[in-house]
C-alpha positions as CSV (number, residue, x, y, z in Angstrom):
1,X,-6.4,-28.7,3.3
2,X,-7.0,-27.9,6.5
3,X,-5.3,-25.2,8.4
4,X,-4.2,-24.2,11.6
5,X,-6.6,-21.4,12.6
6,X,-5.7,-17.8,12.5
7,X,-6.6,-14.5,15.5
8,X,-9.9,-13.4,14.3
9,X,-9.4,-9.4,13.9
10,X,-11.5,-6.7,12.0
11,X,-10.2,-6.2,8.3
12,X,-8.7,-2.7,9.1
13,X,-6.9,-3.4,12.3
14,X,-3.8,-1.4,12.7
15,X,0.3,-2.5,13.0
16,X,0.6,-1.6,16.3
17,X,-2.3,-3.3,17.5
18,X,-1.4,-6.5,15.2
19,X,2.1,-5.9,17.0
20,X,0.3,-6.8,20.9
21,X,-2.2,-9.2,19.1
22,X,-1.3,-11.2,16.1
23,X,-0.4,-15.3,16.9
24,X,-2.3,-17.8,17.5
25,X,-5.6,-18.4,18.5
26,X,-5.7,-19.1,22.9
27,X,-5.6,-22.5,24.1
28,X,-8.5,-24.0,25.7
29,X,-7.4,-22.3,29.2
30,X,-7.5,-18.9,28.2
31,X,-4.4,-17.3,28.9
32,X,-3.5,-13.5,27.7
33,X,0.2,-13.8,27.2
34,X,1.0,-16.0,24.4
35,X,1.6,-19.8,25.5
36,X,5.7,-21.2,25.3
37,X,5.3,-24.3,23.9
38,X,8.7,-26.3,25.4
39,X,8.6,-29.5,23.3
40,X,10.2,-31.2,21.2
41,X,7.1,-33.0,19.5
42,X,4.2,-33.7,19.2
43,X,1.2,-36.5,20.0
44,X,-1.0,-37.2,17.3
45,X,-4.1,-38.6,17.4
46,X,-4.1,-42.1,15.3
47,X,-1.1,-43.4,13.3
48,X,-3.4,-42.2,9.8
49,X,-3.4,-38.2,10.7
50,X,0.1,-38.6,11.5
51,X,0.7,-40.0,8.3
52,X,-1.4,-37.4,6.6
53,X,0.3,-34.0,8.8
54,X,3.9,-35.5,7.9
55,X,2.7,-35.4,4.5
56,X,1.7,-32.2,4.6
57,X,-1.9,-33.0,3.5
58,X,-3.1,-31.3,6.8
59,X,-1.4,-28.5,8.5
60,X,-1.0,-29.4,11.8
61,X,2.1,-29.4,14.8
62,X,4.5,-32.4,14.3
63,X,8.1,-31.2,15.1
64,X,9.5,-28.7,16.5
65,X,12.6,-28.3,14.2
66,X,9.9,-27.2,11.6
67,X,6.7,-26.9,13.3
68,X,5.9,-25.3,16.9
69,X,2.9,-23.0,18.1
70,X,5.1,-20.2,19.9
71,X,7.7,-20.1,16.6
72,X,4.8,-19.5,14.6
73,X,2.9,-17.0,16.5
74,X,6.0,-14.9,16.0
75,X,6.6,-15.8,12.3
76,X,2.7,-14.3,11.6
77,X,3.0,-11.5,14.2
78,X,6.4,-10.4,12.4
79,X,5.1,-11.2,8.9
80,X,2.0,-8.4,9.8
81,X,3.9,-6.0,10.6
82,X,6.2,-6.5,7.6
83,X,2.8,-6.4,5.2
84,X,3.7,-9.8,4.1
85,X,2.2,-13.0,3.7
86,X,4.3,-15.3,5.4
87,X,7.5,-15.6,7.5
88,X,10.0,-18.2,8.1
89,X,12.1,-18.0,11.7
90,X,15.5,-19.2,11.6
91,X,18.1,-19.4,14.8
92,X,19.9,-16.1,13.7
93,X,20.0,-13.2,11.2
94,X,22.8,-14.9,9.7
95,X,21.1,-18.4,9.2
96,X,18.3,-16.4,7.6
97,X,20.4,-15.4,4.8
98,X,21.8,-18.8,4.8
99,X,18.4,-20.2,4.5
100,X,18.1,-17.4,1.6
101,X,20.9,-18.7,-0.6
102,X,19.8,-22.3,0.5
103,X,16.0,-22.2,-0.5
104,X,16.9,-19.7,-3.8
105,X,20.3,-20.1,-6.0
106,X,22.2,-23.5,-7.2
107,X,25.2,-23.7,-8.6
108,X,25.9,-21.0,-12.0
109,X,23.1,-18.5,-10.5
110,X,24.2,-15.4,-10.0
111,X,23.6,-12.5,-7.2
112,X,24.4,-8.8,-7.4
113,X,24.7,-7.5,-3.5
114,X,25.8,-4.1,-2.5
115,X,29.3,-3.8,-0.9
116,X,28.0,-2.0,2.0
117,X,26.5,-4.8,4.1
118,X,27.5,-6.4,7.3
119,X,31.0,-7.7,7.7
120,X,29.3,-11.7,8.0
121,X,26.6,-11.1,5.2
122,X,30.0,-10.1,3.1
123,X,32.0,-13.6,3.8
124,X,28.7,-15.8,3.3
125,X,28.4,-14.5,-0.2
126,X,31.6,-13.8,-1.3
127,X,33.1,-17.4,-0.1
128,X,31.0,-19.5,1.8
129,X,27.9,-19.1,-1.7
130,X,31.0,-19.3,-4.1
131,X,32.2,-23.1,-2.8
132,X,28.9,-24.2,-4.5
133,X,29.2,-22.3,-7.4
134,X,27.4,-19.1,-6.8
135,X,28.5,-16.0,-8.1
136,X,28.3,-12.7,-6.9
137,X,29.0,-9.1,-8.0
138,X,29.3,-6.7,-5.1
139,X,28.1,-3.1,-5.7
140,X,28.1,0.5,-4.2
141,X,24.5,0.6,-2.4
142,X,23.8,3.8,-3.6
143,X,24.3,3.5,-6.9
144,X,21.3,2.1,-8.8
145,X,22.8,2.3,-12.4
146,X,25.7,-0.1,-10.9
147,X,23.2,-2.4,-9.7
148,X,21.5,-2.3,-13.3
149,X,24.5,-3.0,-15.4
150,X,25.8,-6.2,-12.9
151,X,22.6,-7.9,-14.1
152,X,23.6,-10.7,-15.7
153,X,21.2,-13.6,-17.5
154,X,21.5,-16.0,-14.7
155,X,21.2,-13.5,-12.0
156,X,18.6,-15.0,-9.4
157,X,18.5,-12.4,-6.2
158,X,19.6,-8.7,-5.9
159,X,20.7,-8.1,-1.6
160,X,20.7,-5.2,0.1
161,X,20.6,-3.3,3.3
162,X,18.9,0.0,4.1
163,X,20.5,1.3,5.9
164,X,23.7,-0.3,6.1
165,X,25.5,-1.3,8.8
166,X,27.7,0.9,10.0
167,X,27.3,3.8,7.9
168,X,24.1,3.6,7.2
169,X,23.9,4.0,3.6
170,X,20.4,3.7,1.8
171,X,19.2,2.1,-0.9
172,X,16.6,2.9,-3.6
173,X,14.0,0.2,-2.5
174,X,11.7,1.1,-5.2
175,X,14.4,1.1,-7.6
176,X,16.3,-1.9,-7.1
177,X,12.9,-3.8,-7.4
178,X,12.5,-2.7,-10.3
179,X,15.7,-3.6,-11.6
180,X,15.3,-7.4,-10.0
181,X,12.2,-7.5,-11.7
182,X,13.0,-6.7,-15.0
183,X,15.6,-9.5,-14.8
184,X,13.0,-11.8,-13.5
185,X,14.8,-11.9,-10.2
186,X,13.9,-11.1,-6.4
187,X,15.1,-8.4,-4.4
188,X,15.8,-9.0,-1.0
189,X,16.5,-6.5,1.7
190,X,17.9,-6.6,5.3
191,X,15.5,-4.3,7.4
192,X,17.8,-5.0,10.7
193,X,18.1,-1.2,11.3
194,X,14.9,0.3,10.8
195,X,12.6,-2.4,11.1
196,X,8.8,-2.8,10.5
197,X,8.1,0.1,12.7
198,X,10.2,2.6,10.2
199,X,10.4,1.1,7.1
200,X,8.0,-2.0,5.6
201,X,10.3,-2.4,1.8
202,X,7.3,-4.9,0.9
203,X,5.0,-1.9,0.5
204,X,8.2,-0.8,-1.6
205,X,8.5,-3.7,-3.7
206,X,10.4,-6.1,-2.4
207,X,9.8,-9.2,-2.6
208,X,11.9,-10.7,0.3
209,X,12.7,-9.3,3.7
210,X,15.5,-10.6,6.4
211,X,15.8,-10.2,9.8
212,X,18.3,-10.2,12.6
213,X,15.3,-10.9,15.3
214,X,18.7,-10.6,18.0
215,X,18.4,-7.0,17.5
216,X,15.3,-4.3,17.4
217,X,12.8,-6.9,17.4
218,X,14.0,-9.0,20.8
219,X,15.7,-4.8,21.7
220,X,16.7,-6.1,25.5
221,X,20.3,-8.1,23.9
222,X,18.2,-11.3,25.2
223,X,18.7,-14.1,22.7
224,X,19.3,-14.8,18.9
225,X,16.9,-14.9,16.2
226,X,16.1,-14.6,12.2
227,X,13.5,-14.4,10.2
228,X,12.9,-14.2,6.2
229,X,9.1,-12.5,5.1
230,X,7.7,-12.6,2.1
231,X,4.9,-13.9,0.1
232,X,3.3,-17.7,1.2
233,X,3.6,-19.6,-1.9
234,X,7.4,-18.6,-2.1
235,X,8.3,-19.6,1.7
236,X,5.9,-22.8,1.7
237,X,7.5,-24.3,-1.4
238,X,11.3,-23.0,-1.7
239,X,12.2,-22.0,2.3
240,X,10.2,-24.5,4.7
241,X,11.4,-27.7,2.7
242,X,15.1,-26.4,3.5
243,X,14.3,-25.7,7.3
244,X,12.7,-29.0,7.7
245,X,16.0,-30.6,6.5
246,X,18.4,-28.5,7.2
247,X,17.0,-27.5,10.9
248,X,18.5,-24.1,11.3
249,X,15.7,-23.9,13.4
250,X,14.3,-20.6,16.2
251,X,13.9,-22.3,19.8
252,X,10.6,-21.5,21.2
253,X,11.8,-20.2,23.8
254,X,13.9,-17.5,22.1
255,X,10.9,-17.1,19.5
256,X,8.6,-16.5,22.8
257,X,11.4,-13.6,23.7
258,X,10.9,-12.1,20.3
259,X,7.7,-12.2,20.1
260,X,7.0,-10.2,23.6
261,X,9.4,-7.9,22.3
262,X,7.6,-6.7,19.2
263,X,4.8,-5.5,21.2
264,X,7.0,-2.5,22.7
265,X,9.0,-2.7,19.0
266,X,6.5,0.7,17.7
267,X,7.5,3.0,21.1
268,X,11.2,1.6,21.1
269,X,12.2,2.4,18.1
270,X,10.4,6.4,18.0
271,X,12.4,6.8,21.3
272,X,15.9,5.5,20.3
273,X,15.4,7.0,17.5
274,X,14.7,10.6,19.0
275,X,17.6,10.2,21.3
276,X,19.6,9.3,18.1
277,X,19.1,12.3,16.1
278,X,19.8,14.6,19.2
279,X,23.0,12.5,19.5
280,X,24.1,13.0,15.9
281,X,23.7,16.3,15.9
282,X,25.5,16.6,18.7
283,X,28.4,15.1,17.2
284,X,28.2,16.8,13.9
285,X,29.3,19.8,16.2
286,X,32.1,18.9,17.9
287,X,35.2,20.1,16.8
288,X,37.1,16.4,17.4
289,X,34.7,14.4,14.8
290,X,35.3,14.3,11.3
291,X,31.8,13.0,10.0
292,X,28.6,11.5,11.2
293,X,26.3,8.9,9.3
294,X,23.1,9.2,10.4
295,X,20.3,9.1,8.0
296,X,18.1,11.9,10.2
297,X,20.9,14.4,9.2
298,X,20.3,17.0,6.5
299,X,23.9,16.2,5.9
300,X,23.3,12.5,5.2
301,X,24.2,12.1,1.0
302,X,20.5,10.2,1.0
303,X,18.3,12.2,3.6
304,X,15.7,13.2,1.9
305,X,15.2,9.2,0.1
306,X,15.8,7.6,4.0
307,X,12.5,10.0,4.9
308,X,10.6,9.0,2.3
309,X,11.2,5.2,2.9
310,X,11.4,5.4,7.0
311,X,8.7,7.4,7.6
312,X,10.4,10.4,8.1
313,X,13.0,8.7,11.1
314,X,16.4,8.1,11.0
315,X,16.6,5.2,13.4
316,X,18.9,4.2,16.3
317,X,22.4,4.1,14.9
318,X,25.2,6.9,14.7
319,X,28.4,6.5,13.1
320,X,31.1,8.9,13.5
321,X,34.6,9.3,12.2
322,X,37.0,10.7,15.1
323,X,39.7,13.2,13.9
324,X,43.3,11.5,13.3
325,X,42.9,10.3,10.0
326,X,44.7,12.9,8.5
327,X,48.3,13.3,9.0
328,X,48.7,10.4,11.0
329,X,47.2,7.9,9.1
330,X,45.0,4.7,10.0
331,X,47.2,4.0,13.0
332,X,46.6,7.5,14.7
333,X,42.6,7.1,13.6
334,X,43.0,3.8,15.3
335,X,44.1,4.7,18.6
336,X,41.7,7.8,18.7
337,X,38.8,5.8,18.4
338,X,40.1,3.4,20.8
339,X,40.6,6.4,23.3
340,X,36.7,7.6,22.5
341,X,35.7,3.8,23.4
342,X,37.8,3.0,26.5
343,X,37.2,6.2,28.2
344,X,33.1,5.7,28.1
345,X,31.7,4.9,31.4
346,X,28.0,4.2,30.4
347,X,28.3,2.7,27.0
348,X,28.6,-1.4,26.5
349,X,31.1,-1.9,24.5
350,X,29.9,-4.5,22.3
351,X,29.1,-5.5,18.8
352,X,25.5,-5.9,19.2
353,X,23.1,-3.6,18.4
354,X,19.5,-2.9,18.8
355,X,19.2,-2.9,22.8
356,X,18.0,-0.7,25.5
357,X,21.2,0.0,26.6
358,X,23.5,1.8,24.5
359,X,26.1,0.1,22.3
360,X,29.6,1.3,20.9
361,X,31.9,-0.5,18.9
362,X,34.8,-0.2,16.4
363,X,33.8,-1.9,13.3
364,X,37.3,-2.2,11.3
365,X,38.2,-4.7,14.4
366,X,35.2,-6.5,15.0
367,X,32.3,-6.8,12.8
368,X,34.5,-6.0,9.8
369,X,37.5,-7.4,11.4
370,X,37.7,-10.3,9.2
371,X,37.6,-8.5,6.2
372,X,40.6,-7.5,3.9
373,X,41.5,-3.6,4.0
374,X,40.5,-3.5,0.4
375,X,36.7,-4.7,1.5
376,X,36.9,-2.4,4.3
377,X,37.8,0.5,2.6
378,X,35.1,0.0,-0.6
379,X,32.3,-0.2,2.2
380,X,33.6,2.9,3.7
381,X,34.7,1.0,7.0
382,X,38.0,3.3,8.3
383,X,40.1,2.9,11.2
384,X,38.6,6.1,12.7
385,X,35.0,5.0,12.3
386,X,33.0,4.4,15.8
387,X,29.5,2.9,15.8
388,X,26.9,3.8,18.4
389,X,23.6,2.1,18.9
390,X,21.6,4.2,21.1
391,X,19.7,2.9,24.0
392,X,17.0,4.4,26.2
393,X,19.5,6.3,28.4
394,X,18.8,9.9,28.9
395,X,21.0,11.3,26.1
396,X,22.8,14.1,28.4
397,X,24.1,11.4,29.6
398,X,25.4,9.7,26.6
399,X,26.7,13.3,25.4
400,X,28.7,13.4,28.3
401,X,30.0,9.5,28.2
402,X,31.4,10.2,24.3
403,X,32.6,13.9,25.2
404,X,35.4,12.5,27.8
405,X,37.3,11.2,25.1
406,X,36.3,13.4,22.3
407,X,37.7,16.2,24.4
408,X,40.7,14.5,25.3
409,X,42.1,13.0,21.7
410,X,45.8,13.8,21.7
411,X,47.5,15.0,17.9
């Protein structure tokens, strides 16, 4: 078959050259930053090779709901850097895990996904999957013998995050995929926090890997994307016939966004991250907080396995519990983390994550907000609990923003 041509690079080119480089081959008018291609579709040449591309017998550009140059100049610049063989680019993180459970499970499969992931990624299993029949276990993330014994005979997919969002729990990669494997199922893992400049859970055995493109890989809070990497054969034959019905599709434009954003995705990431550690730390000394997650922390309950699987970083997001949980109870917590929030100056306060500018939020009443307590409470989400996404502010500066109302919680 006949293929659309790939870069030409040296065999041993390196990830953060493949992050600049990696695409498409130049048009015929040479230009240096990758083409946006703004159409809806495209002109063939005789009514016969149109037959035979819409057939698939020749891979070529038809329609841009499952075929366009810029989208896929970011699915193989991502899929690089992820070690994998192919990616798929959807309109959101979430409608990549929606293509997921499309393109994988029917009706009596089975999944096993830890209890620990985002608020959204939560609901889609637990009751938008279960309409068509799909069952799902949820799990503590860190505990790989419960992961082992909810294997069931018609399990299909294990899901986790590492780490997770908010508290930034870590999974054993390596582990898990062994466990999936076993059960001749797939592991796929959300690499949202760290992504392919920290961790690469490929090179750790997973088969699958899903991507909120909205956060560290766009990192300016520009547009929405998604992705889902893995190996060729597996997206070719179970995830592109899904997109090309289904048309949860990435705009090129907002795949053009994402894709100039991975070339800075290598120094982003080691300088958020830096900031993030001398943030946590920070807070893991102040009198008013009650406990910081942050994987970079020799306090962290899996430190030593989050070095070995991020390459020795913690990433950009601190979570910290303010004090008030004890005597007064959820609705003291509550109000003290509201306090922290409102009285930052510098901050967004926002749900998003993975920009430039720093981020705060209070995930019980927004990205968790629609869960019950119960669900809450088994992923660890209190009322007290404060999420922080650091930016590329100078971090004196955030130290002083979060200290205002640290330093002025009232019993």
């Amino acid at each position: 078959m006949k293929r659309i041509p790939r870069v030409d690079f040296p065999a041993d080119v390196r990830p953060d050259t493949l992050a600049v480089r990696e695409g498409l081959p130049r048009t015929a008018w040479g230009e240096n930053s990758e083409a946006l291609f703004l159409t809806s579709s495209f002109v063939q040449p005789d009514a016969a090779t149109a037959a035979a591309r819409f057939a698939n017998e020749e891979e070529a550009f038809t329609y841009s709901r499952f075929t366009n140059p810029t989208v896929m100049m970011f699915e193989r610049r991502l899929a690089a850097l992820e070690g994998t063989e192919a990616a798929i680019a959807t309109a959101s993180g979430m409608s990549a895990i929606l293509l997921l459970g499309l393109a994988l499970l029917k009706a009596g499969d089975h999944v096993v996904c830890s209890q620990s992931v985002f608020g959204s990624t939560l609901v889609l299993f637990g009751r938008e999957f279960a309409k068509f029949g799909v069952e799902v276990t949820f799990v503590p993330q860190t505990d790989v013998a419960a992961w082992r014994a909810a294997v069931r005979p018609n399990t299909k997919l294990l899901f986790a995050e590492s780490p997770t969002n908010p508290i930034t729990e870590i999974c054993d990669i390596r582990g898990l995929a062994g466990i999936a494997h076993e059960a001749g199922a797939l592991l796929a893992v959300d690499n949202c926090f760290c992504s392919p400049a920290l961790q690469r859970p490929a090179a750790l055995g997973a088969d699958l890997i899903v991507h909120s493109g909205t956060k560290y890989l766009d990192g300016q809070g520009r547009v929405l994307a998604g992705a889902v990497c893995g190996a060729e054969a597996l997206i070719n034959e179970k995830f592109v016939p899904v997109m090309r019905s289904a048309g949860i599709s990435l705009s090129p434009f907002n795949a053009w966004v994402v894709l100039k954003g991975l070339e800075t995705l290598s120094i982003r990431m080691e300088a958020q991250s830096r900031r993030a550690l001398e943030l946590a730390t920070w807070l893991e000394a102040h009198p008013n907080v009650e406990r910081v997650y942050y994987p970079g922390l020799a306090s962290h309950p899996q430190h030593a396995l989050a070095m070995a699987q991020q390459g020795g970083v913690g990433g950009a997001v601190v979570s910290f519990v303010v004090r008030g949980a004890q005597p007064g109870g959820p609705t003291v917590a509550r109000r003290n983390a509201f306090h922290v929030i409102d009285s930052t100056q510098v901050c967004s306060i926002t749900a998003n994550l993975g920009d430039t500018k720093t981020t705060i939020t209070h995930p019980a009443s927004t990205s968790h907000g629609r869960l019950t307590e119960e669900q809450r409470q088994s992923a660890g989400i209190v009322q007290g609990l404060i999420r922080v996404a650091v930016g590329l502010e100078d971090v004196r500066d955030l130290k002083a923003d979060l200290q205002r109302g640290l330093d002025t919680l009232t019993p």
